[in-house]
N, C-alpha and C positions, 0 to 999 in steps of 0.2 A: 415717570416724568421725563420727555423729552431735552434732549440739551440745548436746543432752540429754546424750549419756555423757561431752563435753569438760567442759562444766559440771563434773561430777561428778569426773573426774580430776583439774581445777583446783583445785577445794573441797578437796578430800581432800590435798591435796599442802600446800597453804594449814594443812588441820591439823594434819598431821604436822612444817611448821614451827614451830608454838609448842610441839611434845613433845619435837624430839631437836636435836641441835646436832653429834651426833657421826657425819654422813653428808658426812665432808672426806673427800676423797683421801686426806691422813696421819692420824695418831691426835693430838690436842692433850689437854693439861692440862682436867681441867673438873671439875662439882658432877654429882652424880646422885642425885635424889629419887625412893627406892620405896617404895610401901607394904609392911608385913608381909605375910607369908603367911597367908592364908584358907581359904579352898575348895581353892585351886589355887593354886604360888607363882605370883608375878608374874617375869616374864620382861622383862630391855632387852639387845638388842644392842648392842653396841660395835664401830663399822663402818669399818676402815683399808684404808690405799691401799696405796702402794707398802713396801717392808720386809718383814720375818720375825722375829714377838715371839714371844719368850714371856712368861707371864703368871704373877702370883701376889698375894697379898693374904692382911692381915690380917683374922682376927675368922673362920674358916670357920665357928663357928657360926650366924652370921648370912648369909651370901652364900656362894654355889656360882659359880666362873668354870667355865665348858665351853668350850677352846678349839674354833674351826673352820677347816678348813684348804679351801684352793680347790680346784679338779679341775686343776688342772697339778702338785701337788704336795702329797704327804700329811707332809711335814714343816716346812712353810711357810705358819704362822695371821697370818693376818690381821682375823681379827674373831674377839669373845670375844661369848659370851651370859652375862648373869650372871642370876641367881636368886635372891630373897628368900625364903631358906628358915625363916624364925625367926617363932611369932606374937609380935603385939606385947605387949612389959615395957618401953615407954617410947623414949625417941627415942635410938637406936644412929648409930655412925659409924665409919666401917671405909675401908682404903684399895685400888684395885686398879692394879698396877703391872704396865707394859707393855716390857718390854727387847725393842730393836730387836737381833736374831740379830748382824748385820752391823757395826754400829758402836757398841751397847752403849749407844746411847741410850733414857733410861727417860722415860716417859710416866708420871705420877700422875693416878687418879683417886679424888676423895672420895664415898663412896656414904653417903648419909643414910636411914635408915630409920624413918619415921613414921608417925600417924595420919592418917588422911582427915577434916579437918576440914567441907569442903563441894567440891559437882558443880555444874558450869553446863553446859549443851547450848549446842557450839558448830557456828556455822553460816554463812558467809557466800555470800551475803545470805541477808537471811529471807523471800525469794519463791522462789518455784518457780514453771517455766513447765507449762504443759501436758503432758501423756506426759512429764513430765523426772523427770529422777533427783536425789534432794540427798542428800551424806552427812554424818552425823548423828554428832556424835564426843563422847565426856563429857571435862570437864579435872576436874582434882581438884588442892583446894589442900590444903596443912598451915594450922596455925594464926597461921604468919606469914607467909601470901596466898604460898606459895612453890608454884609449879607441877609435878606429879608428874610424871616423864620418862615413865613409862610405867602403864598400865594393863591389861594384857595378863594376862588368867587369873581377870581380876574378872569379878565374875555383878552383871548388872544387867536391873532390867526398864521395857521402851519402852512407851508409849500412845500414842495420837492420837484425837482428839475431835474432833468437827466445834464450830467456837467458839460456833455457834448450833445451840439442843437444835434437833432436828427435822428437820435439813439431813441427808441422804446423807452418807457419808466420801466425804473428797474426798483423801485417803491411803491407801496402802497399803505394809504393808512387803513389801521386797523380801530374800528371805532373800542371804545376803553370795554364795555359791555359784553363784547366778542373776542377779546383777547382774552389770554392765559390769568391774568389778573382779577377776571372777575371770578373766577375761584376760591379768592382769596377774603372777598368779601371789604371790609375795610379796613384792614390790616394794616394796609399802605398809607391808610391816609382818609379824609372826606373824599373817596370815591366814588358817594352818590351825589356829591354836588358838582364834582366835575363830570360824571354822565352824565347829569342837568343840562348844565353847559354845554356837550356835542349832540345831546337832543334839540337843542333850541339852534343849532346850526350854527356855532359859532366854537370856538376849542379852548378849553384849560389850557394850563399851566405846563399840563404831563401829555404826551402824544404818542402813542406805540405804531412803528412802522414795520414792516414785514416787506424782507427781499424775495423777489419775482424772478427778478433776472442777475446774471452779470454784469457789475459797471458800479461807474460814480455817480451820486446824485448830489446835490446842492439842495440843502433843507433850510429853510427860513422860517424863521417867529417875526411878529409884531406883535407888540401890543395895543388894541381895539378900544382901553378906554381913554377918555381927555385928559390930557397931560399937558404942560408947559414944553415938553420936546417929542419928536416920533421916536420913539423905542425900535431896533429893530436887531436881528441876529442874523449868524445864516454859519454853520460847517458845511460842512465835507463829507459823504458816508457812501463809504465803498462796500458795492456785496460782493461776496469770492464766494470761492468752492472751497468746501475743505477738503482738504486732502491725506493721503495715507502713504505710506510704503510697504510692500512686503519683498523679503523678509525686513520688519522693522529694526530700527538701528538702536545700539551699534552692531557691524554685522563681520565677523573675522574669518577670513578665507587663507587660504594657501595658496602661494603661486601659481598660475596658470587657470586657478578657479575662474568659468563664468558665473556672472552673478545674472540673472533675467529679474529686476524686478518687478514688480507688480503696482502698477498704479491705481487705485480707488479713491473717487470720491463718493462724497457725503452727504445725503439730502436727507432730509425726514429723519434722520439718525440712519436711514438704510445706507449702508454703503455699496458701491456697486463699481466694477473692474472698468477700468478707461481702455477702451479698446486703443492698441497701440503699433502704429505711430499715429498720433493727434496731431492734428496743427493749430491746438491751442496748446501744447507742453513742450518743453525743449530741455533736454538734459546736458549736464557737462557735469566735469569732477574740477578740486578744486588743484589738484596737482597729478598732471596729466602724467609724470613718468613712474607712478605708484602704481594708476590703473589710468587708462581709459575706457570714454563712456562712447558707446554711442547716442549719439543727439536727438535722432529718434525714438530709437526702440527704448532706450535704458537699461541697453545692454553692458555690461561693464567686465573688464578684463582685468585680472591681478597680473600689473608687470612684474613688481618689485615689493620688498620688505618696505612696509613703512605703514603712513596713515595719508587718506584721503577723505574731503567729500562729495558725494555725489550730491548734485544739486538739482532738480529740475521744477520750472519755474512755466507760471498760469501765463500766457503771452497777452490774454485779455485783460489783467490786472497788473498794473506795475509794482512791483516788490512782496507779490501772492509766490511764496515758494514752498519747497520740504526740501529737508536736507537729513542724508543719512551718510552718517559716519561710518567708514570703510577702512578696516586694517587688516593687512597683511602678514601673517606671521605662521611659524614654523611650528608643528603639533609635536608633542613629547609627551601624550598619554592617550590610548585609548580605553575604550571602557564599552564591555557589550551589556546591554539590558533587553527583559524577556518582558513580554505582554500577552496573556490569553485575546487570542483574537476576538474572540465573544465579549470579553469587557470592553469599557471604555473608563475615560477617564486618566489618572493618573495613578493606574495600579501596575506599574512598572517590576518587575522581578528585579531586584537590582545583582551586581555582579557578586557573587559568590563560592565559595572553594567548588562547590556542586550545583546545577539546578537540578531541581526533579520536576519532571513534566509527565503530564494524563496522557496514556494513550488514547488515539484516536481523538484530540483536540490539537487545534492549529493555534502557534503564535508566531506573532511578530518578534524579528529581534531586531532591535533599536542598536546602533555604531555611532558611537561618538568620541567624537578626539576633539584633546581638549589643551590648550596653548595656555603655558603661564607670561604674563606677562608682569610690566612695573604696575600696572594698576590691578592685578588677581588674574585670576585661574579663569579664562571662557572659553566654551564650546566655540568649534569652530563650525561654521556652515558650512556644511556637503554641497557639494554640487556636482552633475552631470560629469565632470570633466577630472573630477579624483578618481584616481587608478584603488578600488575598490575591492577584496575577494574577502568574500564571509563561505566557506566550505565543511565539510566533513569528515573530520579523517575516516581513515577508510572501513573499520571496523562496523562504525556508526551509519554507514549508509544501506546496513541491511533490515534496521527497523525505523529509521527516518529519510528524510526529503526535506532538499531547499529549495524553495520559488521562486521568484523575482516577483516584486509586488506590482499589482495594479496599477497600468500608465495613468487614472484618475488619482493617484496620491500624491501632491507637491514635494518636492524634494525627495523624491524616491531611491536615491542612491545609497542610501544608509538606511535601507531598509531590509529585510528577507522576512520570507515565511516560511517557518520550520511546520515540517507535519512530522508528530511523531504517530507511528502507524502501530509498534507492540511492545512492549517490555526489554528493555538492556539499555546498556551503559557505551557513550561515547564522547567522543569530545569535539568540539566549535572550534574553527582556530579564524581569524579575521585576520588580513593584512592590510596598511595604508600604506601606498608609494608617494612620494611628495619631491620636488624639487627646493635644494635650499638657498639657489640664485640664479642666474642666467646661464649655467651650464647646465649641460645634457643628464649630466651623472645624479642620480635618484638615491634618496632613504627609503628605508623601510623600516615602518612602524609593526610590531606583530603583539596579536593577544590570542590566546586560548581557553577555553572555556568547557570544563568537565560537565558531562550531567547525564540524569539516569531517568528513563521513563517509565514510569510506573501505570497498574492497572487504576483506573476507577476507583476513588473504595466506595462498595456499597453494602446495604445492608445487606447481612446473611437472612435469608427466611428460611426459616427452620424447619416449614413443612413444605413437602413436594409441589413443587407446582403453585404456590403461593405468588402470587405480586401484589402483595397488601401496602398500600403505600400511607396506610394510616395505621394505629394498633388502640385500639379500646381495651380502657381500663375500668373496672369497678370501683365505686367509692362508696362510703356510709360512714357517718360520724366514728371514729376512733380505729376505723378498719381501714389499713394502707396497705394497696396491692402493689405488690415488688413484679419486674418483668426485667428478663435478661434480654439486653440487646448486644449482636454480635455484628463483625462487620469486617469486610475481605476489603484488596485493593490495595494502593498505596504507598507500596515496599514494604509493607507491616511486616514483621517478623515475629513480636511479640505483642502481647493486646495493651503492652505501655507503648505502644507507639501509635496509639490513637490519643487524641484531648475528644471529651466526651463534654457537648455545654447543652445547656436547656433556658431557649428564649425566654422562660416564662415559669422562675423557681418556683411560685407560689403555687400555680397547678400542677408543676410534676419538675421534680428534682433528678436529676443524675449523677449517679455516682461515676471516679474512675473509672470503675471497671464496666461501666456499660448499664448497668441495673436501674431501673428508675423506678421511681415512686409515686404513685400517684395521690396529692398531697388533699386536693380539691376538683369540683366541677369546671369543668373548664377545656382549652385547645392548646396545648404548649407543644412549641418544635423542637426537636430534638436533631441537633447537630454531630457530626463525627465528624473528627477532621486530623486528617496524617499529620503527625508532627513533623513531619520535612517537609510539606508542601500546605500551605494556610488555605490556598484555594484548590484544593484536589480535597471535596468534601460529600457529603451526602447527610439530607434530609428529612424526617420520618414528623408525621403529625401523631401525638399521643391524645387522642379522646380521652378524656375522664369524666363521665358520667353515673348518677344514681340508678342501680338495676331497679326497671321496670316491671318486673314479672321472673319464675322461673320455669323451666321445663323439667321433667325427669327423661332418661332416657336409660332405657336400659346399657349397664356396663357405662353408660355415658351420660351423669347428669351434670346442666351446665346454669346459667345464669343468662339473661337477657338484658342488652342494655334499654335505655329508654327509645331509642332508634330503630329499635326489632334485629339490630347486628347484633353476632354473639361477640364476647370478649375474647380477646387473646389471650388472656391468664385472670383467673380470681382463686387459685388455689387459699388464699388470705383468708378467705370467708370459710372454710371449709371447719374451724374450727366453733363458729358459730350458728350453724344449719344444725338443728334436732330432725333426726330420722326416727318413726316410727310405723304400726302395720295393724288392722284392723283385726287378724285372725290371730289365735296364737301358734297353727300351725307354720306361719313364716316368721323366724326369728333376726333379728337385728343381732350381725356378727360383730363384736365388738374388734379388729385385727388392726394390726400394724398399718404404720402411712408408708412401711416401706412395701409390704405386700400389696396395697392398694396402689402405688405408684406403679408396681410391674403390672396387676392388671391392667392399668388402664394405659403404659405405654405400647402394650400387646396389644390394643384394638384404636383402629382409626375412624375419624369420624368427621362430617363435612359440619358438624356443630360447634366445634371450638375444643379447648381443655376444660376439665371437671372442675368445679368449685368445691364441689364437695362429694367425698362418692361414702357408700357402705358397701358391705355384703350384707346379702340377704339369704339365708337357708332352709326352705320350705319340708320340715320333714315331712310332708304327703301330699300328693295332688288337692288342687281345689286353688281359689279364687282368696283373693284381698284385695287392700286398696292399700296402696304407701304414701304414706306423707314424710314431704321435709319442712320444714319451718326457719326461717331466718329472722331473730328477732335481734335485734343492739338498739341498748336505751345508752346512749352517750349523758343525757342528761334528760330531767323529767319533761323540759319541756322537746327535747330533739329523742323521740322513739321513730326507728324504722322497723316494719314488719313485712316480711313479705312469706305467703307462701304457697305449694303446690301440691297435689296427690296423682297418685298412678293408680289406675287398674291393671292389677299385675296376677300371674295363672304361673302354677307349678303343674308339672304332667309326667305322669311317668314314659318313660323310651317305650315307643313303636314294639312290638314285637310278633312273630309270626308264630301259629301256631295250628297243629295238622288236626286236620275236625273231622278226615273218614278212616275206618278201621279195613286196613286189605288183610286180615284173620283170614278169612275163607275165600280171599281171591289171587292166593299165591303171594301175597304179599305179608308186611310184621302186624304183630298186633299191640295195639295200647287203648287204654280207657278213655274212649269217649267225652264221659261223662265228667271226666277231671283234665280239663283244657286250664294246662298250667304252665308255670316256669317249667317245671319236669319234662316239658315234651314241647319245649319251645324250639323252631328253627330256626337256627343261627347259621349268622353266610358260612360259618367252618362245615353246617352239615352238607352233605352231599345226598339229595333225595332222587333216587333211581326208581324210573317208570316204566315200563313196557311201553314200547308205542301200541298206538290206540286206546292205552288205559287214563287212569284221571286221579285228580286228589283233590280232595276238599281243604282250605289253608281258612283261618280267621283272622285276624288282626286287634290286638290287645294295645292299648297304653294309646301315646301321642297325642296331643292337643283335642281337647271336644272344640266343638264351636263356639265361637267368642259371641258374636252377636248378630243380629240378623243384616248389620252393615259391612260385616266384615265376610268376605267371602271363603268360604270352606271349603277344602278340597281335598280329595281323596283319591288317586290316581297309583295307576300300577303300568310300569315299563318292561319289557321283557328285551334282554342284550343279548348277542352273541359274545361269541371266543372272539370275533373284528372290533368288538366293541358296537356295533349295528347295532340298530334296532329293528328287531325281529318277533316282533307282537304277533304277527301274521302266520306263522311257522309254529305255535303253539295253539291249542283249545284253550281259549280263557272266558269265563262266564260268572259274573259278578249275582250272587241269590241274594236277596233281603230275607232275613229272621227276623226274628223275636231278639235271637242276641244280638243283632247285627246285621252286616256283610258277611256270607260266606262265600270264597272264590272258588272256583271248581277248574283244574289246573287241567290239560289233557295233553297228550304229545303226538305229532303229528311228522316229524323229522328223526333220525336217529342226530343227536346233536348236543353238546349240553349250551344253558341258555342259565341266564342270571335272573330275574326276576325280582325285582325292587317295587317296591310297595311305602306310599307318598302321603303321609295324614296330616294337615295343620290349617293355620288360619291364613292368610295374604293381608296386606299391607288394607289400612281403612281407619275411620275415626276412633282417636286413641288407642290405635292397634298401629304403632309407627313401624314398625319392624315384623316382616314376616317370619313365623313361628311354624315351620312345617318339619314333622319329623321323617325319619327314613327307616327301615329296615329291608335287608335283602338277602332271597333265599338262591342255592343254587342247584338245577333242577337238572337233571341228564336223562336223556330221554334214550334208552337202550334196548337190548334184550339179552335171556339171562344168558350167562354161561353155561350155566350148567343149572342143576336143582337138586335139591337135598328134600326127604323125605321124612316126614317128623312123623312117629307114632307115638298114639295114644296121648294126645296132649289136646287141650281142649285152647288153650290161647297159646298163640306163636307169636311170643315176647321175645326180643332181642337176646338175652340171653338162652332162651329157648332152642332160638336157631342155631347161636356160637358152640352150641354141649352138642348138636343135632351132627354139626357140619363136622365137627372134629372127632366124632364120635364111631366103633367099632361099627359093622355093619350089619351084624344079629344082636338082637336085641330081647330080652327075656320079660316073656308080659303073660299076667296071670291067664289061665284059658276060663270059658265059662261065661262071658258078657260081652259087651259090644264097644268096639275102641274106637278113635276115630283118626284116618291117616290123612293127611294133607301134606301138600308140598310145598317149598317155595320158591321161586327164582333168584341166584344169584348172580352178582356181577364182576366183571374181570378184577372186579378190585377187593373182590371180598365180601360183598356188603349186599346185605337185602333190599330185594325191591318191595316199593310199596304197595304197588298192585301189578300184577304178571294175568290178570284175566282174562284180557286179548289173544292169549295162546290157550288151545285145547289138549287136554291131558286125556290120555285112555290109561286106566289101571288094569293090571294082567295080573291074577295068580298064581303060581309056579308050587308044585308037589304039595297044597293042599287041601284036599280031597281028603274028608272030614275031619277036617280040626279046622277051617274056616270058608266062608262067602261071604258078598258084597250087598246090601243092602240100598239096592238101587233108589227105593222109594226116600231119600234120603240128601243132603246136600245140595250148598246153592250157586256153586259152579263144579268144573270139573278137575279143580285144582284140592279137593277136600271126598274123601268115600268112607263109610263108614263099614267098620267089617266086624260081623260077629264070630265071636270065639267058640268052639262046641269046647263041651266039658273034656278034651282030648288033650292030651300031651305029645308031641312033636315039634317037627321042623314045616315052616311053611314061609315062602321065597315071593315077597311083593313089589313090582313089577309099576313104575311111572311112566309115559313116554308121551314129549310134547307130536302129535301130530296133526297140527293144524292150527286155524287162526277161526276167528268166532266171524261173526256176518258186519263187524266195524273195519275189518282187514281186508275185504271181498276185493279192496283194488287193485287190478293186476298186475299193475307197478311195485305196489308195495306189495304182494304175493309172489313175484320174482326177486325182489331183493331181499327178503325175508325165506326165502324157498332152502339157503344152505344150514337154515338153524331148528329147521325141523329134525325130528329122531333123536333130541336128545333126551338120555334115559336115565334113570335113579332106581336103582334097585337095593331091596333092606331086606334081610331073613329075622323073620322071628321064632325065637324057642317059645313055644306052649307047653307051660307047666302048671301043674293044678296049683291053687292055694293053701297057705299051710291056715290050717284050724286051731286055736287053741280051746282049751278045756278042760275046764269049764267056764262059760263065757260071762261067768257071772260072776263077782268079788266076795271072798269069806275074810269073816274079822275073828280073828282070833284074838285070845287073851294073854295066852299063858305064849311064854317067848322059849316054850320047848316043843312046843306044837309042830309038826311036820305034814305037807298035802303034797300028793303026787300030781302032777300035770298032764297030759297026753298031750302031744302033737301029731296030725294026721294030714 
């Protein structure tokens, strides 16, 4: 509501009290003054509270009672309208009587019916502001100054003149209908009879004017109906400006203070700055040796101790002023306060042993000095012209700065902006200089002010890389999930020096120590706030929602909320998830929450923490499916159920395993036919090859294939001693079996090389995590050192070799059949090659010339000769020697660099000696245990 239209409801209420008396609660006893009927009778309500009258009266000639009844009830009046129906024959008196329904109490009322002796336009006050409204009301006396209750149905007519011929109206009427009043309805009064009236072109009783301009106007009433005399009225109604000061008074300065006031007037309730000097305002003080003003600006100077007023006054209205009271006195307290620049309001830091303050936020610091005087203790008003320093001591100036504030802020002298820029402790110190009379010589007022800047505090996230500015929680009837919240910043020293609140206990509680609980479904904020600083805080939204669904994940099973985000903690739940597995070869480990805790803080995961985890222990390859179950019946009628399964594969380790036998190509021998752990290549072994030769490897264990969507791969990388990849630089050839893959390895560099071999499945539906195992052989592609000569051995087994190599160099082997000698390449480190075929052997006999020959037709390279024995006894000297490379070597590069390790030779003697015979070669059984049989040997 506008104060234009309050005004006007005020006034109008003000009038309506000198007319009626009878707006009580209950009905009383009273006098009622109407005029005869004219034009139109006249009409007064008679206005009751509580009860149910009925109504009657003497004299119907003269008065009409019209009961009315309320809308609760058409048989229960409470207010009567009466009517002066008779013209005037002289002054009548009649009675109207009110019986209460209920307890028979009567009300008397005396109605007097007279002439209208005389009208006065009533009005309070007789100013009107600008754009305001004034309502305008006639009284009417009898001719013993008696007040008429009502007026209601009289015709009367309104003027307004401007009080000087010449002048513009500075009035307007406002018809009733368009004013503020008919909002009201008839609340005031029968103000549809007098809208009747200004519809029919003639005016009521009541008149609402509305000021236009500046000035005086002259308003006049008559009364329009026939009377024994003219009735007629007329005031006086002045419209002004209203007006304002700033700074508003009263306003207490120091000596030598300019004051600049600020002049605003008032329209519409907008107030708006009077551009200054005016030459409709004129200023003066009312004791010119305290201060003077100047006359136009309203400029004002503190001479002296004391009090004045500043006066300035509207020159278009005569005695339209404002006045602000101006005192001069001497300050004896200052006092610094702090304000986060970012607020508003009245959230002042006030003065304190210490402030602490947010790094990297700006505030204001507020100076005030404050003057006790005989009437109390008031700030004094800053101005321009106070000898001001608010500074830093000097320690302080290497993590903060002080401003001077924005020339658009009023009164900016008693102002600074502090920035504090990083963490440490400094201190404020303010001085005021002030004169305390007309001499030169100065006080000094001084204050200082400690305080520490502190970081931000905010929350800690406790995983890498995290900016979660929300934290989802789990719920389910009787399951409350607990979550630690932690939180840096603030000058904390210890974690009691946070207060921990939660906007919204019922969805999630907080403890001291940071831990909250999620009680229900729902959003609650969670606040941290430094206990030395109220507004140095930080804010976290806690979700609490019922899990939608679950996931398993290997190492990592978690919970899902209804929003598809995973939770930050349900570990709560973990003790009502049933885990079980469709095979019995994978077992459900029953272990510790503390064992399960180091699992799973060992492995990271972009899904959340576990709600619930197990171990699982597959003693043997093959397939299952795992389920976990979450069932909580809080009550019969509130069950929650949620649950999940995995397809889950155990697999035995990768492992490599040699599938060709180098027995008869200079290389070791092992069975074939029993591709086992026993003869598995592990990265420790070291597998030496003759260049140009080759090896056949298998691959046992590692993941089979998951499913036709999940992609399978089987991949072999070959590395150098650089760590390179050097695939290119060996013979590698992938064969399909029966069993499988077999790789056929060959060497084409003198070099050794690593060789890693790759079996599993890759990432695909419900196959979240790729499952690829490894193993790796290491391969050295050489030639031998030397070579050792194995007689008479049909398999050249590892231990074969080691008895061969370390072994005398005549050797005693029976004569008479046929033995077989082969040889095999060793390397500078001891150890046998796997195949050496790529070099050519010639065997040489030495001194035996009959006791043995070579058996050409015989053997499947030239690394193995078979030599028969004659039935002779001697010495005979057998003779290795690599000279040459087979037609895989022909290259001449690799036949020159290869050329200094021909000639290497292995030579072995053997004794031939006949067999011993025994004899007889047949078993006798004897009885008797004195029996004796002679033997022969030969």
């Amino acid at each position: 509501m506008s104060s234009s239209t309050s005004f006007l409801i005020s006034s109008l209420i003000l009038l309506l009290l000198h007319h009626t008396t009878s707006s009580h609660p209950e009905i009383a006893d009273g006098d009622i003054l109407l005029p005869p009927k004219k034009s139109h009778a006249v009409e007064y309500r008679i206005h009751g509270g509580d009860g149910c009258f009925t109504w009657s009266w003497d004299d119907h000639d003269i008065l009409v009672v019209l009961p009315e009844f309320n809308s609760s009830s058409q048989y229960c009046s409470t207010s009567a309208r009466l009517k002066s129906i008779a013209p005037y024959s002289g002054r009548k008196k009649t009675t109207v009587y009110a019986t209460d329904f209920h307890n028979g109490t009567i009300v008397r009322y005396r109605v007097y019916v007279d002439e209208i002796s005389r009208i006065e336009i009533f009005n309070n006050p007789l100013k009107l502001y600008f754009h305001g409204f004034a309502p305008l009301r006639v009284r009417a006396f009898d001719s013993e100054d008696n007040v008429f209750s009502s007026l209601v149905g009289l015709r009367f007519m309104w003027q307004m003149m401007p009080e000087t011929h010449g002048l513009p109206r500075n009035l307007v009427h406002v018809p009733l209908k368009d004013s503020p009043l008919s909002d009201y309805g008839g609340f005031f009064g029968d103000s549809d009879i007098q809208v009747n009236l200004e519809e029919s072109g003639v005016f009521s009783d009541l008149c609402v004017v509305k000021g236009t301009e500046i000035g005086v106007s002259i308003v006049s009433v008559s009364l329009l109906e026939s009377s024994s005399r003219y009735l007629k009225d007329e005031i006086t109604l002045t419209v002004a400006e209203a007006m304002s000061l700033d700074p508003p008074s009263p306003v207490y300065v120091l000596i030598g203070a300019v004051v600049r006031y600020t002049l605003k007037s008032i329209r519409s309730d907008t107030p708006r700055v009077v551009s200054l000097p005016s030459p409709f305002h004129h200023w003066s003080a009312s004791n010119s040796s305290v201060a003077e003003v100047d006359g136009e600006t309203g400029t004002a100077r503190a001479l002296s101790l004391g009090a004045t007023q500043v006066v300035v006054r509207d020159t278009r209205i005569l005695g339209q002023m404002q006045i602000s009271s101006l005192h001069i006195v001497l300050p004896d307290n200052l006092l610094l306060f702090l304000r986060p620049l970012y607020l508003c309001g009245d959230c002042n830091i006030p003065a304190a042993s210490r402030w602490y303050l947010v790094a990297g936020q700006r505030y204001i610091i507020h100076l005030k000095a404050l003057s006790s005087t005989e009437t109390g203790t008031h700030e004094v008003f800053i101005t321009a012209n106070d000898e001001i320093v608010i500074d830093l001591a000097h320690w302080g100036q290497f993590f903060c700065d002080i401003l001077p504030v924005s020339v658009r802020v009023a009164n900016k002298n008693k102002y600074r902006i502090l920035i504090a820029y990083s963490s440490g402790s400094g201190k404020l110190i303010a001085t005021l200089a002030y004169r305390t009379g007309h001499g030169i010589k100065k006080e000094v007022l001084k204050v200082s002010q400690e305080f520490t800047v502190c970081d931000q505090v905010e929350f800690v996230k406790e995983r890498a890389g995290n900016r979660f500015n929300r934290i989802l929680l789990p719920w389910v009837p009787g399951v409350y999930q607990e979550f630690q919240l932690k939180a840096s910043g603030g000058c904390a020293v210890f974690p009691s020096h946070y207060k921990w609140l939660s906007l919204d206990e019922a969805v999630v509680s907080v403890s001291a120590s940071g831990i909250v609980r999620a009680r229900k479904p729902g959003n609650a904020t969670i606040r941290v706030v430094s206990i030395f600083d109220s507004l140095n805080y930080d804010e976290m939204v806690i979700e609490v929602s019922v899990p939608s669904s679950m996931i398993i994940l290997p190492i990592f099973p978690v919970d899902l909320a209804s929003s598809g985000a995973y939770f930050h903690a349900c570990d709560a739940f973990g003790s009502y998830i049933r885990w079980k597995t469709e095979s019995e070869s994978f077992i459900i480990v029953n272990t510790t929450l503390r064992l399960l805790a180091v699992r799973l803080n060992s492995s990271s995961s972009s899904y959340g923490p576990a709600c619930a985890s197990t171990l699982i222990y597959p003693s043997g390859p093959g397939r299952t499916i795992v389920h976990a179950t979450l069932n909580r019946e809080n009550r019969p009628s509130e069950s929650y159920v949620l649950n999940v399964s995995l397809r889950a594969a155990a697999y035995s380790p990768l492992t490599i395993h040699q599938a060709s036998n180098g027995n008869r190509f200079g290389g070791y021998w092992f069975d074939t036919a029993r591709i086992g752990s026993w003869n598995e290549l592990g990265r420790s072994d070291d597998v030496n090859l003759a260049l140009g030769t080759y090896l056949d490897v298998m691959l046992s264990g590692g993941p089979e294939r998951w499913g036709d969507d999940v992609e399978f791969v089987e991949t072999v990388d070959v590395i150098d001693e650089g760590n390179t990849y050097a695939k290119s630089r060996i013979f590698l050839d992938r064969i399909s079996t029966v069993y499988g893959n077999l790789y056929r390895i060959g060497c084409k560099s003198l070099e050794p090389f690593s060789v890693i071999f790759r079996r599993g499945n890759l990432m695909g539906e419900e196959h979240r995590f790729p499952a690829v195992s490894e193993a790796e052989m290491v391969l050295t592609c050489s030639y031998p050192s030397y070579i050792v000569i194995i007689p008479d051995a049909e398999l050249k087994a590892h231990q074969v070799i080691r008895s061969a190599r370390g072994a005398e160099r005549t050797v005693t082997v029976a004569n008479g059949r046929e033995i077989r000698m082969s040889a095999v390449g060793i390397s500078n480190s001891d150890m046998a090659f796997a195949n050496s075929s790529s070099f050519i052997l010639r065997w040489e006999l030495s001194g035996c010339e009959g006791l043995a020959t070579f058996d050409d037709s015989k053997g499947y390279s030239s690394w193995e000769r078979f030599l028969k024995l004659q039935n002779t006894s001697g010495r005979c000297t057998v003779r290795s020697t690599i000279v040459g490379f087979n037609d895989s070597l022909s290259n001449p590069d690799l036949s020159m660099l290869l050329g200094s390790y021909v000639d290497l030779t292995a030579a072995i003697q053997l004794q031939l000696v006949s067999p011993i015979r025994v004899s007889p070669e047949f078993s006798l059984l004897f009885f008797s245990p004195v029996a004796r049989l002679n033997i022969v040997g030969c």
